[in-house]
C-alpha positions, 0 to 999 in steps of 0.5 A: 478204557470202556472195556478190560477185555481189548488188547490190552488186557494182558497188560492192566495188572502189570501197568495200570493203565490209568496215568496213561489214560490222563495223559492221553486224554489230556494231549489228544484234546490240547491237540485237537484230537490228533490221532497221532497223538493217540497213536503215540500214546497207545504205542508207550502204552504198549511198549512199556506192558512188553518191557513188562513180560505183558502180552499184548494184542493188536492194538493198531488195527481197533485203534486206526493206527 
C-alpha cells in the first residue's frame, strides 16, 4: 500500500486494491499478525487481478510468502 510502483501495480486500475486492504489489515491483526493470513490475502489479491487480464509481478519473494 506504501507504494503503486510493487507487483501489483499492473493490477490497481483493474482492482481497486483498497477492500483488500481493509480486510487484510483487519485479519492479520484479529490473528495477531499471522503472516499466513497475509499470505492469504495477497494470494486473492492476485488471483482475482489474473482473472482480471492484470499482469502481476512476483509478489512472494517482497512479501515473504
Amino acid at each position: 500500500k506504501k507504494t503503486f510502483q510493487g507487483p501489483f501495480k499492473a493490477c490497481h486500475e483493474v482492482v481497486k486494491p483498497q477492500d483488500f486492504y481493509r480486510n487484510c489489515l483487519y485479519d492479520v491483526c484479529m490473528s495477531d499478525g499471522a503472516k499466513t493470513i497475509l499470505c492469504q490475502v495477497l494470494e486473492a489479491y492476485a488471483t482475482t487481478c489474473k482473472k482480471k487480464g492484470a499482469v502481476v509481478q512476483d509478489w512472494r519473494t517482497p512479501s515473504g510468502c
